[in-house]
N, C-alpha and C positions, 0 to 999 in steps of 0.2 A: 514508593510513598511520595506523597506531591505533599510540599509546604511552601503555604506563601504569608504572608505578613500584607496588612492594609494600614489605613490610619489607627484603625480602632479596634482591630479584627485579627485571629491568628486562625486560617485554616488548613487542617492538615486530613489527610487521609490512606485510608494502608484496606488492599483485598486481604480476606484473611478466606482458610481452606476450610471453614467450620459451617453449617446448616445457621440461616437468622437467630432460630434461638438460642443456640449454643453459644453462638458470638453475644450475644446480650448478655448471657446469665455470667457468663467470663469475665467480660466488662464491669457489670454490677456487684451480684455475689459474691463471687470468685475474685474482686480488685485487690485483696489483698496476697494473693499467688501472683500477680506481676508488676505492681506497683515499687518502685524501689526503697527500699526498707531503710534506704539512709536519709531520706526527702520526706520527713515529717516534724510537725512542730511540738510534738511533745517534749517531754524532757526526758521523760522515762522512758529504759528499751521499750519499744513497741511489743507487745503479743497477740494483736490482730487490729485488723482495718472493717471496719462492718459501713456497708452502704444501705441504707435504710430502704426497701422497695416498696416507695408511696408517696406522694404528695403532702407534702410537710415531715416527710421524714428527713434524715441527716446524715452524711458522712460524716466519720468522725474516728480517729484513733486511740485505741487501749493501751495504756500502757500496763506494764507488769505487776506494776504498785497499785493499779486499780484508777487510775485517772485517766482521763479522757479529754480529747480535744476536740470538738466539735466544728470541723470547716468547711464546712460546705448544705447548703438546704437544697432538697429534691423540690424543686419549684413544677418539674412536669412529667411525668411517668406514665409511659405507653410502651409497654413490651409487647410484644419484642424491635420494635421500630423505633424507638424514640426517646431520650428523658433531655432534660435540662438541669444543672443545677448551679448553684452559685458559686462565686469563689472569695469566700471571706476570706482570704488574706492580702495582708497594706502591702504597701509598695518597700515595706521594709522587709518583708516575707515575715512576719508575725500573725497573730490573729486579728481581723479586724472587727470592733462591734461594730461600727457605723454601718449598717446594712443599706444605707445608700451609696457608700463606698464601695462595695463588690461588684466584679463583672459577671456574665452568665458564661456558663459551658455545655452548649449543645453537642448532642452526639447523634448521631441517626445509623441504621443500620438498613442496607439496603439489598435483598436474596441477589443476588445474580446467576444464580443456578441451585440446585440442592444443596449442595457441598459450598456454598464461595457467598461469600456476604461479601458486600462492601460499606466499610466503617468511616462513617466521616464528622469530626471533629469542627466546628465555631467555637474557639473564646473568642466573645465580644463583649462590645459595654466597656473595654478596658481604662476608655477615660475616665470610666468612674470613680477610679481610684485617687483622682488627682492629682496635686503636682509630685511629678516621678512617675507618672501612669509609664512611660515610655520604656520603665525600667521593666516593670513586670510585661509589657508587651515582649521585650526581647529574651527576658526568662524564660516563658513558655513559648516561644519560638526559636530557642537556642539548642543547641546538641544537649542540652540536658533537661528540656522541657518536652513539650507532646512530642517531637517525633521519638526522643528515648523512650516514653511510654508506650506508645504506641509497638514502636517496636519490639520491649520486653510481653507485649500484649499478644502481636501475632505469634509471638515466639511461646508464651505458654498455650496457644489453640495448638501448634507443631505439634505438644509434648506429647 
């Protein structure tokens, strides 16, 4: 897995052994099978993570009590190659409203053979967040941001 860090930019990327679509619906559908279940902002235990598959749809986490948090908008949806979505959280790691505060999160998915896709991850935009953006740049580029993911990611195509 290759990660590097820019001004404004975090991009990371992982081969994984799964067919393009199989790697998308994982990613998408399936986020909540490798996503880490202690790294969300609800309050409530979580009981599923649902990614909305469409342009104005939403990630967003359920908790057990029946509430939800909504953090992130599907801004571009092309399966199996493609989506973008936002990332509404401040630089406090809270919810943010100000939706010109969020950065975007591109992902692409690229066949390299039948079996082997390659996955490649952009959060950019990160200045958007303002002063402190620097902080959330090295969140999701720290051992506990995309490359964890990522990694928990190739690991549930393994299973």
């Amino acid at each position: 897995m290759a990660t590097q860090a820019s001004d404004t930019s975090v991009r990371t990327s992982v081969t994984v052994n799964a067919p393009v679509e199989r790697a998308f619906t994982v990613f998408t559908d399936e986020i909540g099978t490798w996503w880490d279940p202690d790294h969300h902002l609800i309050d409530a235990e979580l009981v599923e993570m649902v990614f909305e598959p469409r342009v104005g749809g939403t990630v967003y986490d359920k908790g057990v009590d029946g509430s939800e948090c909504h953090w992130a908008r599907v801004l571009e949806f092309e399966p199996p190659h493609r989506f973008v979505i936002s990332w509404d959280i401040s630089t406090e790691w809270k919810l943010e409203t100000d939706l010109a505060r969020t950065s975007e999160v591109q992902v692409t998915f690229t066949e390299q053979g039948p079996d082997e896709t390659l996955v490649e991850l952009e959060h950019r935009n990160l200045d958007r967040h303002g002063d402190g953006w620097e902080g959330v740049r090295e969140g999701v580029h720290g051992d506990q941001g995309w490359p964890l993911y990522l990694d928990r990611y190739a690991e549930q195509l393994r299973a």
